[in-house]
N, C-alpha and C positions, 0 to 999 in steps of 0.2 A: 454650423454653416448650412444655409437654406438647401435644398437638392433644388439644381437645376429645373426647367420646363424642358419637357421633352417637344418636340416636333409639333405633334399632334393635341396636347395639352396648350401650349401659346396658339395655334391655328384658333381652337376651339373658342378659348377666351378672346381672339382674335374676335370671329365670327360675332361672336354672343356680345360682346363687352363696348367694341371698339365705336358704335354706332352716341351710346351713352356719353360716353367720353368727349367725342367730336363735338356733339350738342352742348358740352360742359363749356367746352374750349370756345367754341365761336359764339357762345353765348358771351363768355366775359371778351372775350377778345373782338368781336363785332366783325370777324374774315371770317370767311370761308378757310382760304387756300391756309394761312395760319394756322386754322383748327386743326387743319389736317395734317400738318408740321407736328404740331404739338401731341397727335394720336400716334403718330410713330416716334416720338422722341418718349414718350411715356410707356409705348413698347417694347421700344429699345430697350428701355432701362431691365425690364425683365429676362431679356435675354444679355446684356451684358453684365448685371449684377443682381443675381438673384438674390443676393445678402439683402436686398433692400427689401425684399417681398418677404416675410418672416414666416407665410402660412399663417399667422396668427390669427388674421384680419380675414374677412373677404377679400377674393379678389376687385370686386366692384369699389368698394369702402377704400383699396390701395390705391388703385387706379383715379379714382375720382377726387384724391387726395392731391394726388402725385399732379395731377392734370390742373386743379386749383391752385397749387406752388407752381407749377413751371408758366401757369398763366401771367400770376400774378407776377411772376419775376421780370416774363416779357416787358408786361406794362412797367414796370421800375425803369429795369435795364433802360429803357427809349424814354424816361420820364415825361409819362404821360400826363398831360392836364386838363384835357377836355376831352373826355369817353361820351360826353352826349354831342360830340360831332361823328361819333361810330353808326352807323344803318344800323338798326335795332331788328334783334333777329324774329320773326314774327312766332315763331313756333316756342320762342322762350323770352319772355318778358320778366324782367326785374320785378320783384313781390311789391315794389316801392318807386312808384314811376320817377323820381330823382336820383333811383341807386345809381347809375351809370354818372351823374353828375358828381353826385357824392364820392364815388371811389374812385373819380378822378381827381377829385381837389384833396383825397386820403391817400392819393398811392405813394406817393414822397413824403408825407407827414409821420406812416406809422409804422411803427417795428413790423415784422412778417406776421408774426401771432393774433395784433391785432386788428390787422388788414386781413386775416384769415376771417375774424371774429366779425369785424366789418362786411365781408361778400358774406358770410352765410346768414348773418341777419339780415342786411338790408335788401343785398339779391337774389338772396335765395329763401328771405323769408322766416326760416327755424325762430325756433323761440329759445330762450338760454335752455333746458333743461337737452332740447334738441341736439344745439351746440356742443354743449358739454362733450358727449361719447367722440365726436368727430374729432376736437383738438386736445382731449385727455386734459381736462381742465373740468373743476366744480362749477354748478349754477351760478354758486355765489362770487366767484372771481370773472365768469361771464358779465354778469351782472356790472362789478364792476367795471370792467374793459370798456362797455358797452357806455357807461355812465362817462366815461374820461372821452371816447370817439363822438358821444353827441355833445358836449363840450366844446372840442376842436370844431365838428360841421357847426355850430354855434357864431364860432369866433370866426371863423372861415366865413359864414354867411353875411357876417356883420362887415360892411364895409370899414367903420372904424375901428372895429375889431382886428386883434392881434394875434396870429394866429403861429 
């Protein structure tokens, strides 16, 4: 079982971390006031289960994780279908000026894994080998995920296309 965060240890990571995280959040999420929901619910989680935190990882690497699932879930949860009606956060731009279109017409379409696979290449840019460490998955199954998701934006983009 993980040990706890003491006081002064969650403050610290607080201080140093929570800025990152925010910027993660309303970057996918396109609020403000959201992001900043989402930076205490992804705090929270350290203080009420540290079982989630294993020490294994950075804490940056958990958090930034943790903050990209509970994003993505928002967007599911309220099924969302048009993310290029969100104000575009100017301090963080999609690597792919469609991405926000793209993982809006993706967030109902794909398993969690590869809508993970989806925001880190198209919005965030990585390249599969990058990927990979983030979702403990090989190049080459990157690879493929990645083949099967431009497939979908494919059919998706195809008016007579079946998607």
């Amino acid at each position: 079982m993980a040990k706890p965060f003491d006081a002064g240890e969650l403050r610290a990571l607080y201080v140093e971390l929570a800025p990152a995280v925010h910027r993660r959040a309303r970057a996918l999420l396109g609020n403000e006031t959201e992001a900043w929901d989402v930076v205490q619910d992804v705090f929270g989680k350290l203080v009420e289960s540290p079982a989630a935190f294993r020490r294994e990882a950075q804490p940056m690497t958990f958090l930034y994780r943790a903050a990209t699932n509970h994003c993505l879930n928002l967007l599911r949860a309220r099924r969302v279908r048009a993310l290029a009606q969100l104000p575009a956060d100017p301090a963080y731009e999609p690597a792919q000026p469609d991405a926000r279109e793209l993982l809006g017409a993706l967030v109902q379409r794909l398993e969690p894994r590869a809508l993970r696979i989806a925001t880190l290449h198209f919005f965030d840019g990585l390249t599969q080998d990058e990927i990979g460490p983030v979702v403990g998955l090989s190049r080459k199954t990157i690879g493929r995920e990645l083949q099967k998701i431009r497939a979908l934006a494919e059919r998706l983009a195809d008016p007579g296309g079946k998607a």
